[in-house]
N, C-alpha and C positions, 0 to 999 in steps of 0.2 A: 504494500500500500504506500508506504514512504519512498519509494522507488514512482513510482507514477505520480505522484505529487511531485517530487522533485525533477520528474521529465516536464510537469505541464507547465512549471513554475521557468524551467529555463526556455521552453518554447516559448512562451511569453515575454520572456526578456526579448530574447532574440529578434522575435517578432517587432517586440514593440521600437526597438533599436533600429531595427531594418528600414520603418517608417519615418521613426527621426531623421535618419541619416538620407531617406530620396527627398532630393529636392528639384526642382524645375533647372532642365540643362539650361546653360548662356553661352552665348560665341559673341564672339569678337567680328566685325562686320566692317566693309569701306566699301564709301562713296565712289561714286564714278570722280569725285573731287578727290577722293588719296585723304577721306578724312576717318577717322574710325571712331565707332561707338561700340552698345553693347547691346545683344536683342537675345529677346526668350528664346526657345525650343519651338515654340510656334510664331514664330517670327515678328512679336511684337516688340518694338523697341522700347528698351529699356533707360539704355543713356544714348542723351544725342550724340551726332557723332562729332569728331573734332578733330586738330592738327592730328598728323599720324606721329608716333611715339618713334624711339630708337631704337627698341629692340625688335625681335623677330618675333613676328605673332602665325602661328598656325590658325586659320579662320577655318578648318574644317573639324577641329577639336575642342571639347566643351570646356567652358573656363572650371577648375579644380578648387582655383584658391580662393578662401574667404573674403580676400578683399582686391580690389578690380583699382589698381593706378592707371589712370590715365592723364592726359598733357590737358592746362586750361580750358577752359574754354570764354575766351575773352571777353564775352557781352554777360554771360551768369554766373562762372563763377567767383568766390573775394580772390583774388591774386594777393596774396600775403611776400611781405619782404624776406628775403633767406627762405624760400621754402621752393619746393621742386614737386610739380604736378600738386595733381589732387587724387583721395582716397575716398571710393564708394564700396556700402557691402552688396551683396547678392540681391537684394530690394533696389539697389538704385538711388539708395540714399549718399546723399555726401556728406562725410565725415570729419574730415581734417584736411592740410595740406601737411605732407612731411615736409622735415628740415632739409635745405638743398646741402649735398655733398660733394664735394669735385661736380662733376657732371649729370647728376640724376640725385636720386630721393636717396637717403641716408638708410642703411641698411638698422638692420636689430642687433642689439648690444644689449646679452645676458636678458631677451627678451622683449626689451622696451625700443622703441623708435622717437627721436626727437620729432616733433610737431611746433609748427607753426597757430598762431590764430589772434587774429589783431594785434601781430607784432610780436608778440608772449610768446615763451618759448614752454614746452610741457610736454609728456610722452604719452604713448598709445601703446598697447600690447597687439600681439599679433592675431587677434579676434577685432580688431579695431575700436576696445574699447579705450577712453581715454584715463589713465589711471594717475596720471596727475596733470592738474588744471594747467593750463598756458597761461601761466601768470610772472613770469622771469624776464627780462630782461636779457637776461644769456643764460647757458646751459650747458652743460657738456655731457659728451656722452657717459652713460655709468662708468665704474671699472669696480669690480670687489663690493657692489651694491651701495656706493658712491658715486653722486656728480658734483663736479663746483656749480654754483650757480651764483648771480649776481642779481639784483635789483636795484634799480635807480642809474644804470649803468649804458655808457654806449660804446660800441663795436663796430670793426667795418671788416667786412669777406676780403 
């Protein structure tokens, strides 16, 4: 008896996990303009499209990652100072703009990503939640679960 309980109990799980985890496929999409957006599985578009990005996008493979960087888009979104692209999740929603590094968005350090947002400097985990406010002045990246930061302070790239 305790044997079939604990089959139905983990079918269950399973089950129930299996449903969490499908979500609506997205692709990467361009314009006969060389601009690129993001559109559902049933080809409604989700973000509009815009300058094409640097890297190499396969447009026949569905997007995997939690969060979708794309380049401005000039008429809507804030263009924030020091920051590179902008950050939407699988809804279409926009996020943040990462902190700019050399040439593109600043990768993750020990988890957290520097963010932009009305100047403010504050970080975002790799779920795109924001886990401390953009409220700094400057920022640096962690190291040993340490960053300098400053307030009241100015800086130039």
């Amino acid at each position: 008896m305790m044997r079939i309980i604990s089959l139905v109990l983990i079918l269950i799980i399973c089950l129930k996990t299996n449903a969490q985890k499908k979500q609506e496929d997205l692709y990467y999409f361009m314009t006969k303009d060389s601009l690129i957006g993001v559109k559902k599985g049933s080809g409604e578009v989700l973000i509009k499209p815009r300058r094409a990005l640097h890297f190499d996008i396969d447009f026949k493979k569905p997007i995997t990652e939690k969060l979708i960087y794309l380049d401005f888009e000039y008429n809507n979104d804030s263009i924030e100072p020091h920051s590179s692209m902008v950050v939407y999740n699988r809804k279409g929603e926009y996020l943040f703009a990462p902190f700019m590094f050399e040439n593109g968005p600043e990768g993750y350090v020990e988890g957290l990503q520097r963010i932009v947002k009305n100047g403010k400097i504050g970080f975002a985990n790799r779920n795109g939640d924001i886990v401390i406010e953009p409220k700094y002045d400057y920022a640096g990246m962690f190291n040993y679960g340490l960053a300098i930061y400053c307030i009241g302070c100015t800086w130039k790239i």
